[in-house]
matplotlib code that plots the C-alpha trace (Angstrom):
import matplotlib.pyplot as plt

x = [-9.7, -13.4, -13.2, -15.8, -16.0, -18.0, -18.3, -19.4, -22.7, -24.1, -24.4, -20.7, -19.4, -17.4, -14.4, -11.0, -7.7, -7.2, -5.0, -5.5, -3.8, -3.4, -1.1, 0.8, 3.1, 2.6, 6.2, 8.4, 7.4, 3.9, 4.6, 6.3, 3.3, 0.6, 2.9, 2.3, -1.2, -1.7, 0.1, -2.3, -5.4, -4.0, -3.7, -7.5, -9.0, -9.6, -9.5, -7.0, -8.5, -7.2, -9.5, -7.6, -8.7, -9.7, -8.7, -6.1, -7.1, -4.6, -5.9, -9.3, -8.1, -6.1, -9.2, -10.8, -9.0, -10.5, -10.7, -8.1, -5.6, -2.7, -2.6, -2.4, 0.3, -1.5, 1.1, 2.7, 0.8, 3.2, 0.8, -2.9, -5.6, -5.6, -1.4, -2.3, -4.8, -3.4, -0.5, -2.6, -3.6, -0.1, 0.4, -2.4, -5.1, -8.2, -10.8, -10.1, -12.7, -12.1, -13.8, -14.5, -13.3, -14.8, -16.9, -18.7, -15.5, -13.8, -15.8, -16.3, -15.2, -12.6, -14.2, -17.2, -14.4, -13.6, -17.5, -18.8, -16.3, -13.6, -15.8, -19.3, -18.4, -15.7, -15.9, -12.5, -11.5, -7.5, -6.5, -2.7, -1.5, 1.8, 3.0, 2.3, -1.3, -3.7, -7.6, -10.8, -11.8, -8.8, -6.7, -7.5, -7.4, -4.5, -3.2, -3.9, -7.7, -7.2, -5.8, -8.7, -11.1, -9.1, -9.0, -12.9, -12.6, -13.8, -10.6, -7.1, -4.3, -1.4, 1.6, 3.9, 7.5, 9.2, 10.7, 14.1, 16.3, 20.1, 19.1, 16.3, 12.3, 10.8, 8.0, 5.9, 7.4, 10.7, 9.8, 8.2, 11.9, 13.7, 11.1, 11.6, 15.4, 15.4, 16.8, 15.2, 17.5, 17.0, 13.5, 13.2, 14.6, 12.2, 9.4, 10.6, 10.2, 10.8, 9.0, 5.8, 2.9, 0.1, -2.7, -5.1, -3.5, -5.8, -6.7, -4.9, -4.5, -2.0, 0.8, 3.6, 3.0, 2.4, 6.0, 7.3, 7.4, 4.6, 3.1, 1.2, -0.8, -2.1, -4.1, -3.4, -6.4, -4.5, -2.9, 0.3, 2.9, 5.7, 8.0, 7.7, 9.6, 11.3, 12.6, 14.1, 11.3, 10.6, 7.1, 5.2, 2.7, 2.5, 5.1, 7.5, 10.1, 9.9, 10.0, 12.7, 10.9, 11.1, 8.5, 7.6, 5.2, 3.5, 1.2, 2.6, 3.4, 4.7, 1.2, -1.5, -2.5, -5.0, -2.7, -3.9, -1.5, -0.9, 2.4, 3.4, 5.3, 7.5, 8.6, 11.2, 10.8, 7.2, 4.0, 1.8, -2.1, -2.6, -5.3, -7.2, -4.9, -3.4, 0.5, 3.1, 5.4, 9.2, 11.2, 14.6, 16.4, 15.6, 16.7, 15.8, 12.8, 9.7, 10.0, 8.1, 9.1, 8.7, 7.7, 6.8, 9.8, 12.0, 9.8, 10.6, 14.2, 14.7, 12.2, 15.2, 17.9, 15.5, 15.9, 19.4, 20.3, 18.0, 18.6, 22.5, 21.3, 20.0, 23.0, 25.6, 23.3, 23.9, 27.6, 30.0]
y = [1.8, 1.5, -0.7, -0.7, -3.1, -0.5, 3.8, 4.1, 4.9, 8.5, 9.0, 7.4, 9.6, 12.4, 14.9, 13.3, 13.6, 11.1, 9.2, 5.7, 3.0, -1.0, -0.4, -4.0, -4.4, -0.9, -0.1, 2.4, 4.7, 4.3, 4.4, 8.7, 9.3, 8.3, 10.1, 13.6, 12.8, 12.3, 15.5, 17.5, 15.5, 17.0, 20.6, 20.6, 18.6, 15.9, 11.6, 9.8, 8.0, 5.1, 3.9, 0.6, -2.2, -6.0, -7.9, -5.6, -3.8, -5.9, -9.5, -8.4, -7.5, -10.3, -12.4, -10.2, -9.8, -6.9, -7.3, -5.3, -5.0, -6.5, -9.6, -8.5, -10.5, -10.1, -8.9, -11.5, -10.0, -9.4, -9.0, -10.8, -8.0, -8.6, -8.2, -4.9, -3.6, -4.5, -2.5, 0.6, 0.8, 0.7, 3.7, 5.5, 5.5, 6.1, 4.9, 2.6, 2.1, -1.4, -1.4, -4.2, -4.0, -5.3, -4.7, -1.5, 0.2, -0.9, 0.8, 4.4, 7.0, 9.2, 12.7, 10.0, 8.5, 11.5, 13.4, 9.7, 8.6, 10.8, 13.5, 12.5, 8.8, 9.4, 13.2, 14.1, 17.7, 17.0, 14.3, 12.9, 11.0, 10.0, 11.8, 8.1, 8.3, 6.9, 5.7, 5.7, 3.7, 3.4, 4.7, 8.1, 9.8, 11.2, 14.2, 17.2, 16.0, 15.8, 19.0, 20.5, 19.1, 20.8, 24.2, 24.3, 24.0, 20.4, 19.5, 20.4, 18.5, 17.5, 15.5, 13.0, 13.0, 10.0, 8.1, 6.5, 3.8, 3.2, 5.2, 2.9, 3.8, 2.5, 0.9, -2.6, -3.8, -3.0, -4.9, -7.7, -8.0, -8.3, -10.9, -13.2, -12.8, -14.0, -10.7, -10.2, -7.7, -5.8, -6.0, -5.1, -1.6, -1.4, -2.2, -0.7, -3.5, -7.6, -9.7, -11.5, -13.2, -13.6, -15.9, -18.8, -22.0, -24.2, -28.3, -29.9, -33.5, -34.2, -35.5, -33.7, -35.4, -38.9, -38.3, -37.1, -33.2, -31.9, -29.1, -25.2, -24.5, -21.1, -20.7, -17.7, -16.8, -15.2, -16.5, -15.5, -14.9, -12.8, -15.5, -19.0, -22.1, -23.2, -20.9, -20.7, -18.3, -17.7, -17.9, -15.0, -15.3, -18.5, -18.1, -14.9, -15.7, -16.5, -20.3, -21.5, -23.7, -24.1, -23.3, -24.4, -21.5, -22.6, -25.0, -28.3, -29.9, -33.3, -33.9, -31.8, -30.6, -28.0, -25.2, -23.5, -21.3, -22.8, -21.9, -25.0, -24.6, -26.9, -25.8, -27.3, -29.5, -28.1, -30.5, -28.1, -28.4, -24.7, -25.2, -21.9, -19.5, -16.6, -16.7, -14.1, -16.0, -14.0, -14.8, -15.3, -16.9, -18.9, -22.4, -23.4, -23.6, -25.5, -28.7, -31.7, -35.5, -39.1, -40.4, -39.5, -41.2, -38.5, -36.0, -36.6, -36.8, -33.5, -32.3, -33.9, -32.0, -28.8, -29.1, -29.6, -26.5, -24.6, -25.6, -24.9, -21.1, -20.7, -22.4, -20.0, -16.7, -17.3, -18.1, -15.1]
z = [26.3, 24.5, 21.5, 18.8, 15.7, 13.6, 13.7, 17.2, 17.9, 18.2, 21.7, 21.7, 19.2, 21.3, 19.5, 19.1, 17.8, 15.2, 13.2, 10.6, 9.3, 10.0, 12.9, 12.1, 15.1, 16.2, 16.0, 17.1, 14.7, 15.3, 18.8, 18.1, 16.3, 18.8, 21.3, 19.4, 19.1, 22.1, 23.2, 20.6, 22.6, 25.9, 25.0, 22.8, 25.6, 23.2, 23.3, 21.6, 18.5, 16.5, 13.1, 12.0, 9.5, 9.6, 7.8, 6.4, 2.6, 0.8, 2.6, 1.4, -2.4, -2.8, -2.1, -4.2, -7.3, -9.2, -13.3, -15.0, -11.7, -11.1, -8.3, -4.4, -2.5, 1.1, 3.7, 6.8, 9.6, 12.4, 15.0, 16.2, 16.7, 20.5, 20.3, 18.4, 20.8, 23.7, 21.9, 21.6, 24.9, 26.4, 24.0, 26.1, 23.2, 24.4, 21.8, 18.8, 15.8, 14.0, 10.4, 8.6, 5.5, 2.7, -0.5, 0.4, 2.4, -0.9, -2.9, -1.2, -2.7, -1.1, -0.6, 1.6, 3.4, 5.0, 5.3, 6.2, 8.8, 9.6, 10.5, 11.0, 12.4, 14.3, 15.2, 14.0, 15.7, 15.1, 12.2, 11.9, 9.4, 7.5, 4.0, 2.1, 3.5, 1.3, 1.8, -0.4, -3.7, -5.7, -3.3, -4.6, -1.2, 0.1, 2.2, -0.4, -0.6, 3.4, 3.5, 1.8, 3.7, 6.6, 4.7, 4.7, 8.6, 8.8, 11.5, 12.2, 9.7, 11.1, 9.5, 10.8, 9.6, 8.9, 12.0, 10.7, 13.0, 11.7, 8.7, 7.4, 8.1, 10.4, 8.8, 9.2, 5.9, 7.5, 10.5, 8.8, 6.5, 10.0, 11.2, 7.9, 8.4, 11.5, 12.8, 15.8, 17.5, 14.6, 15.1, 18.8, 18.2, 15.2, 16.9, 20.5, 22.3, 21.9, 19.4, 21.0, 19.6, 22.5, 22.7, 24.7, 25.4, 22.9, 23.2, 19.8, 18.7, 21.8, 19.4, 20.7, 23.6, 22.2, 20.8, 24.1, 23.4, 25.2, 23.4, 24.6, 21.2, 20.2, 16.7, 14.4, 12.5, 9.7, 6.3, 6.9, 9.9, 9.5, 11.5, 10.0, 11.2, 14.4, 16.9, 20.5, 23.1, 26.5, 27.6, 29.7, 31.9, 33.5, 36.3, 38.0, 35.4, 31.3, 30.9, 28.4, 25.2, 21.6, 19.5, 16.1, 13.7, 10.6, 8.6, 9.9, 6.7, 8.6, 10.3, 8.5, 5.3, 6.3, 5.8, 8.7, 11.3, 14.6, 16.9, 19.1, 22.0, 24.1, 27.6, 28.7, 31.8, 32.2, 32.7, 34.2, 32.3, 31.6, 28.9, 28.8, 30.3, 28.4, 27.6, 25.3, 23.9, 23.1, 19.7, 20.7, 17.7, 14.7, 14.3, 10.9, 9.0, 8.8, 7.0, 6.0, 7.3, 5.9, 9.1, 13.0, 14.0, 11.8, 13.0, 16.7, 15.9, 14.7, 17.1, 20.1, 18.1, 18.1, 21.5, 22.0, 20.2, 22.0, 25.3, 24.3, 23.0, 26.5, 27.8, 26.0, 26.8, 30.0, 30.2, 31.4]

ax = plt.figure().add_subplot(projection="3d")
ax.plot(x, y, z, "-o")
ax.set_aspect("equal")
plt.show()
């Protein structure tokens, strides 16, 4: 799958069928829409394009509050980029466009948005996008401007219908409620698959270990998760089997005031240095949430009782 952070260039730019959004989680009903895309790419003899966002709109505006507009509450990301287009590709996309949004994406105006990038940028021959579709300066694009772009022949319009689980639509918001619940059965059949969060096995201050529970860090480079606190997983990736662990996901009130993401995790009965390598950790159950301590020494006791009660989860999971 080709990757580019900005419109590709000119002599990249070939005719696609394409659809936009932020893709957060690339959930199931994500998933049904890149599936008909790409069967509309197959019969035009066209590759399957994806043009997504970083950081997401509402990150940017609520960094940059605009005079006269209400607040923007930035959404709990539920997946890195890397999780995202790794995501993608598994879908069978063939070419996703990454723009930066900022300022000047902010500002364009609607009817640009489309001449600018959908169709001279990206080369549009076959667009798809959701009913609830907006894009442009003030959001004042949406699919009857798209849909007269089409008219004057500038691509094919396509719409997807919603994709409802249980009733509810399937939506990132939806999966994000399911993550901060703790619900993550409910969120494997929203998203189609379990809950992981994927990263580099990073060098931190080594006081897990100094307290006896040996740590596997990953950083998030985002402001907020959709899971926060302390959790049972199984770890991917570093042997035939998922490893057993606990892992801890937040700011680390106890031992830092940074405010920065990081998600620890303890294997249990693991010792092996695997600094560098690349490992998917899988949310299993939530044990309670992130809290501050008075002291290491009650810090390491609740991180023993962590422990117990997720060695027991594994324990009763097991048990016929």
């Amino acid at each position: 799958m080709e990757v580019f952070r900005r419109l590709p260039p000119p002599e990249s730019r070939r005719p696609c069928a394409l659809t936009v959004g932020n893709f957060d989680g690339v959930h199931a009903g994500h998933r049904q829409m890149i599936e008909l895309l790409a069967e509309a790419a197959r019969v035009r003899g066209l590759d399957v394009c994806v043009l997504t966002f970083e950081p997401h709109p509402r990150e940017w505006f609520a960094a940059h509050p605009r005079p006269g507009m209400p607040p923007v509450t930035p959404p709990a990301r539920i997946s890195t980029t890397r999780d995202k287009l790794e995501a993608l590709a598994d879908c069978g996309v063939d070419r996703v466009c990454i723009a930066r949004f900022d300022a000047a994406l902010a500002a364009l105006p609607a009817e640009d948005f489309i001449d600018r990038i959908i169709v001279d940028g990206l080369r549009a021959a076959y667009l798809m996008v959701g009913d609830d579709f907006r894009f442009g300066a003030r959001r004042r694009g949406d699919f009857e401007m798209l849909a007269e772009a089409a008219a004057r022949g500038a691509y094919e319009l396509a719409r997807l219908p919603t994709v409802e689980r249980e009733g509810t639509r399937v939506s990132s918001s939806a999966v994000r409620d399911a993550l901060a619940a703790g619900d993550f059965e409910r969120a494997r059949r929203l998203l189609g698959r379990p809950y992981t969060i994927s990263g580099r096995v990073i060098h931190g201050r080594k006081l897990g270990r100094n307290l006896g529970f040996p740590t596997l860090n990953l950083p998030l480079h985002f402001a907020r998760a959709a899971v926060h606190g302390v959790f049972v997983v199984q770890v991917h990736g570093l042997g035939a089997q998922p490893l057993p662990g606990v892992a801890s996901l937040g700011t680390r009130p106890a031992v830092e005031r940074d405010g920065r993401l990081l998600l620890e995790v303890h294997l249990f009965d693991f010792a092996r240095d695997v600094y560098g390598e690349r490992i998917r950790v899988e949310f299993l159950h939530k044990l309670r949430d992130e809290a501050d301590f008075d002291s290491l020494e009650a810090l390491s006791a609740q991180i023993r009782v962590d422990e117990r009660q997720a060695r027991a989860w594994f324990a009763n999971r097991t048990r016929p």
